[in-house]
N, C-alpha and C positions, 0 to 999 in steps of 0.2 A: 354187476361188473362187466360182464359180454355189450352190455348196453353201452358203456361208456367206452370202451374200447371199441367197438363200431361207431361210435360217434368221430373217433379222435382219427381212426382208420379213414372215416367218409372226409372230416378238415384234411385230413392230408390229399386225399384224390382231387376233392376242389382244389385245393392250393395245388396241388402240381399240373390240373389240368388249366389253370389259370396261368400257371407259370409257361407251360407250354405254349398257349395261345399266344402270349404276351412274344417268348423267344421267338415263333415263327411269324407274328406282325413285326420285329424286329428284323429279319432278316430278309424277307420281304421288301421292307422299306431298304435296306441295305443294298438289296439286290439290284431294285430301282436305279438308286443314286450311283451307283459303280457303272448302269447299263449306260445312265447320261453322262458319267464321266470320260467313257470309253467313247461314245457317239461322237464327242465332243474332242478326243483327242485322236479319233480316223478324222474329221473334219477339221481338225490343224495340220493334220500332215500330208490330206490332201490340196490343202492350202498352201503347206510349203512348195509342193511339189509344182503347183501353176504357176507360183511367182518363178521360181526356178524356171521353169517353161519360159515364162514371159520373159526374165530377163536375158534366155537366148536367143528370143525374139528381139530384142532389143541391143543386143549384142550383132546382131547380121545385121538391123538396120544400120547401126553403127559403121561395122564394113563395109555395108554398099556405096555409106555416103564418102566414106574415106576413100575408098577406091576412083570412084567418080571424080572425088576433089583432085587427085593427084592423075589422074587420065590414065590408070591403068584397066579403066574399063571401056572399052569402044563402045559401039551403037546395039549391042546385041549379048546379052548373058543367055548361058543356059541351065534351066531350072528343068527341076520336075517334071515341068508341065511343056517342056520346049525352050524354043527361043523366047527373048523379052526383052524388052527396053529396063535401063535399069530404074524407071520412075515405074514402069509397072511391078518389078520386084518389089520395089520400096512401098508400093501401094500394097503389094500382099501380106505383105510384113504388117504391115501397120494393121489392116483390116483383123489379120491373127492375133493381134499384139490387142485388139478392143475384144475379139472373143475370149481369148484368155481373162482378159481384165470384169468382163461379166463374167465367167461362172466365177470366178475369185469373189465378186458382189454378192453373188447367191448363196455363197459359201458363208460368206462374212452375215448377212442376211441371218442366216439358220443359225450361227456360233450365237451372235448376238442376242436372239430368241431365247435359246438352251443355256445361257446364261443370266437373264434378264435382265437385261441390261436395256439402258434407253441411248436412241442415237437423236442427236441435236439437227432438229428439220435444217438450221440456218448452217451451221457450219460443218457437218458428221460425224463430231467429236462423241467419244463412248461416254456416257454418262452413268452416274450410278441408279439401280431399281427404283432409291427413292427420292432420287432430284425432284425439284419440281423445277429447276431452274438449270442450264447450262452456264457451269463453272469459266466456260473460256466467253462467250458470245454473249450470256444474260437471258437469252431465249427462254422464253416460258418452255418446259416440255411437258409437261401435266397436260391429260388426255381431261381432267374435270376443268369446267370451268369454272372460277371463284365463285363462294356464294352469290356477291352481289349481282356477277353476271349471270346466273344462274334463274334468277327471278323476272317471268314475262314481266316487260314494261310496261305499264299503260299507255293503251293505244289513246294516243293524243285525238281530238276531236279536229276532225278535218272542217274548217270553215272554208266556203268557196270561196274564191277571190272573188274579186267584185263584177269581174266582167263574166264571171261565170254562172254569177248570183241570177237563181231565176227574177224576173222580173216582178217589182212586187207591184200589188194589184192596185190600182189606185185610189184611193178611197172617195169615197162621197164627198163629192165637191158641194160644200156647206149652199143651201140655195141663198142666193141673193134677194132680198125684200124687191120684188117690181117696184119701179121707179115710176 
């Protein structure tokens, strides 16, 4: 009886030691997916936060040009950096208003990735993981190319063209019977 009682004792260890493994692959994996969910939502709200940026870049470009239109601005603003024409304000604006707009890319770049998602070469429309096709444009986005494209072609037999053609050798001019 102590036999089979150690037996039933030892099924219970296995099983609990199995159950354990099993709960900490589980959490584990949970642990993962919360960390890329979390990555994923600092890189959205750092995303909000450059558009934000950018559209009060966008917002002074706005006022400079209105100011200008209506002549409440002479030959001379002063910024940060000094005096300035107001097409060189408008140029710093604008140059701020393309950096902002790249890290927003690099951002959008990394979201994309962390979700896997496919972006359409032709138009940048978000595609689904498993398109092979863009829903808006038709664009192939499949990274395989179809079987049939897929199989080397036979290399066709290059015949020279004619003027390229070595010369061919003349043959034996049949002798003629002496007359």
């Amino acid at each position: 009886m102590d036999s089979n009682v150690n037996k039933i004792l030892q099924n219970i260890v296995n099983t609990a030691t199995l159950a354990a493994d099993e709960a900490k692959a589980a959490v584990h994996s949970a642990g993962k997916a919360v960390a890329g969910k979390y990555d994923e939502v600092k890189m959205n709200i750092e995303l909000a936060r450059l558009s934000d940026e950018q559209e009060d870049v966008f917002s002074d470009i706005g006022r400079m040009l209105f100011l200008m239109h209506t002549g409440a601005v002479k030959d001379t603003v002063m910024s940060d950096e000094g005096e300035k024409s107001p097409q060189q304000v408008i140029d710093a604006l604008l140059v701020s208003a393309e950096q902002v707009q790249q890290e927003m890319d690099v951002i959008t770049d990394k979201l994309t990735v962390c979700r896997n998602e496919k972006v359409c070469p032709c138009c940048g429309r978000i595609c689904g993981e498993h398109d092979a096709f863009c829903a808006v444009c038709g664009t192939r986005l499949s990274e395989e190319e179809p079987e049939e494209e897929k199989a080397p072609a036979a290399e066709p037999e290059i015949q020279p063209a004619a003027a390229d053609a070595p010369a061919a050798e003349p043959e034996a001019e049949a002798e003629l019977p002496a007359e």
